[in-house]
Each structure stands twice: as C-alpha cells, then as structure tokens.
N, C-alpha and C positions, 0 to 999 in steps of 0.2 A: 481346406480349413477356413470355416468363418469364422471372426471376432467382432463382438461389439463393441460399437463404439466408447458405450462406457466402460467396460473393460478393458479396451485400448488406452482412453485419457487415464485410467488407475494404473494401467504400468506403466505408463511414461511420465506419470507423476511417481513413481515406485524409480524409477532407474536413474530420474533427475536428480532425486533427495538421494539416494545413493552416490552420484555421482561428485556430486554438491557437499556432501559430508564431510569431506576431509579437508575442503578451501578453511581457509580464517577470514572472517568477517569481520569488517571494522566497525566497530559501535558506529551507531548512529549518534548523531549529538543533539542534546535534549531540546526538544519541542520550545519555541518562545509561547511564554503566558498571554501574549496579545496575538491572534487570532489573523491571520493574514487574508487579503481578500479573495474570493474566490480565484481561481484561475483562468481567461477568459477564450485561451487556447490549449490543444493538446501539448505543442511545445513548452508552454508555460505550465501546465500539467505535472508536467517530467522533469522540469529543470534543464531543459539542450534545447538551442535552437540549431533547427534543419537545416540542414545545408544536402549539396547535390543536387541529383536531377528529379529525384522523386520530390522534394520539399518544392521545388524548381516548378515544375509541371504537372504537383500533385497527384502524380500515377500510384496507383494503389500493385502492389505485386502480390500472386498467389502461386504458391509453389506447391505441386502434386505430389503426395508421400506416397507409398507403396512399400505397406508394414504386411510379412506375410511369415515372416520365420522370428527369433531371436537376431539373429546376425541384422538384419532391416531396423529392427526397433535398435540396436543399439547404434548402429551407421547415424540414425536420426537425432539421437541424444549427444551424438559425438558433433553434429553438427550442428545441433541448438547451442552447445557452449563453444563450440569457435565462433558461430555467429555472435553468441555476445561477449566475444573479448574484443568486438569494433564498436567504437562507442555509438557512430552514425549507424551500425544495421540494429543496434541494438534500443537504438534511440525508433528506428522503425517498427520494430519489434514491438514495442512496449505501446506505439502509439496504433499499432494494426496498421500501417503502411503494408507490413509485410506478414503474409498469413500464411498457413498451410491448410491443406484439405487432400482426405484422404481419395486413393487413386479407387476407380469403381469396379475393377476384375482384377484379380489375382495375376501375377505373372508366370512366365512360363518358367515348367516344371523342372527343376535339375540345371536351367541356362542362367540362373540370377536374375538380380532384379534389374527393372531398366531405371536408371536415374535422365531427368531431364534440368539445363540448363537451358532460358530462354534467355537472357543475356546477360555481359559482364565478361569479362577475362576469368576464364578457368585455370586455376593452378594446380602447379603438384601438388600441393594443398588438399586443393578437394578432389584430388585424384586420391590420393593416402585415404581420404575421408570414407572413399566408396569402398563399398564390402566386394566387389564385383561385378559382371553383370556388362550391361550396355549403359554408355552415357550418349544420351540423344541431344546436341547442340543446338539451339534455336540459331535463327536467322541472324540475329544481335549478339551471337556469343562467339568469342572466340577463346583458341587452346595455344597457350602459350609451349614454346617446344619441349621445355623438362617436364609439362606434363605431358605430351604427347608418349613422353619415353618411358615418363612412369609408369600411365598409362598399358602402354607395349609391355611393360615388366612385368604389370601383374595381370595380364592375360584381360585386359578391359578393351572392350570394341565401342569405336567411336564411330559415331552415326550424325553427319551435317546435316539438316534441314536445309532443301533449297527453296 
C-alpha cells in the first residue's frame, strides 16, 4: 500500500485537529498597537531561549517515521503531543531543530513497525507510545529498566546498535 505524501500531511493534519479538539485554549492577549521590532533570532521568533545540547552545539535532529497502517499514523500523533507537552523539544519543534521525514520502504508484513531511537534515555513513556514492532537503539541511546520490562510486556523486541 502506497500513500502520498499529500495525503499523508491531510491526515495527520486530520487526526491533530481531531486530537486537539477537546484541549481549552487560553486566549491570547490582545496584540500592542506599537509594532515591535523584527525578531532577529529563531529563539526570539518564539518567545524561549534554547537551552541544552542542541541550542549548545547547534545539532539539527531528524527522526524517520514509518506511516504504513492506521495504528503507525496514530502512534505519530500520540507522539507529536507528548513531544509538545516539553516546553524545550517543543521550542525545537517549532524552530526545526527537530524534524521528521518519512521512512523510504514499507516495513515487514504482519511483524510491526520498526521504531528507531538515536539518542536520549528511552522511557516506559515511549515504550506505552509504541504500537509494537521493533525498537532499534542508536549508539547514544539508552533504555532505562521499567522500559526494558515494559517493553518485555508488550511483546516489543529491542535491537542495540553497536
């Protein structure tokens, strides 16, 4: 099964606003009638300064999605609004520090999808997060023990990068 990519961005703009619907949003507060000066950083863009190791050494991150069923697209959306309930990945978020791009072959049939972390501490977090499948560990990642068990619980296989 292939999807295009515009059709992909329309339903995952479709399952956002879905998702998103039921939050309450706090007004914004009305616009000053004197006109502020441009902004002359991304940081200043947004309103947050950077902090951590990407603002640190400027490393740009791109994480591979692998959208191939329903259960994958919603795994992704469940994982966009965790990502921005941290105000720092959401602050990279907004400023493209941190991107996504789609994975180029489909995964195997009936075995789930593979998910990959390249680095960071993995929680049972983003073990609950995962639909199934294989999680593939980079180099710079490691798995803290209640996800290893959570992991174990719901039948996910963990694969180290040496």
């Amino acid at each position: 099964m292939s999807i295009d990519r515009n059709e992909l961005r329309a339903l995952v703009r479709e399952v956002v606003r879905d998702a998103v619907a039921g939050l309450n949003v706090a007004q914004r507060p009305a616009p000053t009638p004197t006109p502020a000066p441009p902004p002359s950083t991304v940081a200043e863009q947004f309103g947050v300064e950077p902090t951590g190791p990407r603002a640190v050494d400027g490393k740009n991150r791109t994480e591979t999605v692998r959208l191939t069923n329903d259960a994958d697209l919603d795994g992704f959306v469940r994982k966009l609004l965790r990502l921005f309930e941290n105000p720092k990945t959401r602050a990279d978020l907004k400023a493209g520090r941190l991107r996504f791009g789609l994975a180029g072959t489909p995964g195997p049939v009936g075995g789930g999808a593979t998910h990959r972390i390249d680095r960071g501490a993995v929680t049972e977090r983003h073990i609950a997060d995962l639909a199934g499948g294989t999680l593939v560990l980079g180099r710079r990642a490691v798995l803290t023990p209640l996800a290893r068990e959570k992991a174990r619980a719901m039948g996910i296989t963990i694969e180290k990068e040496r």
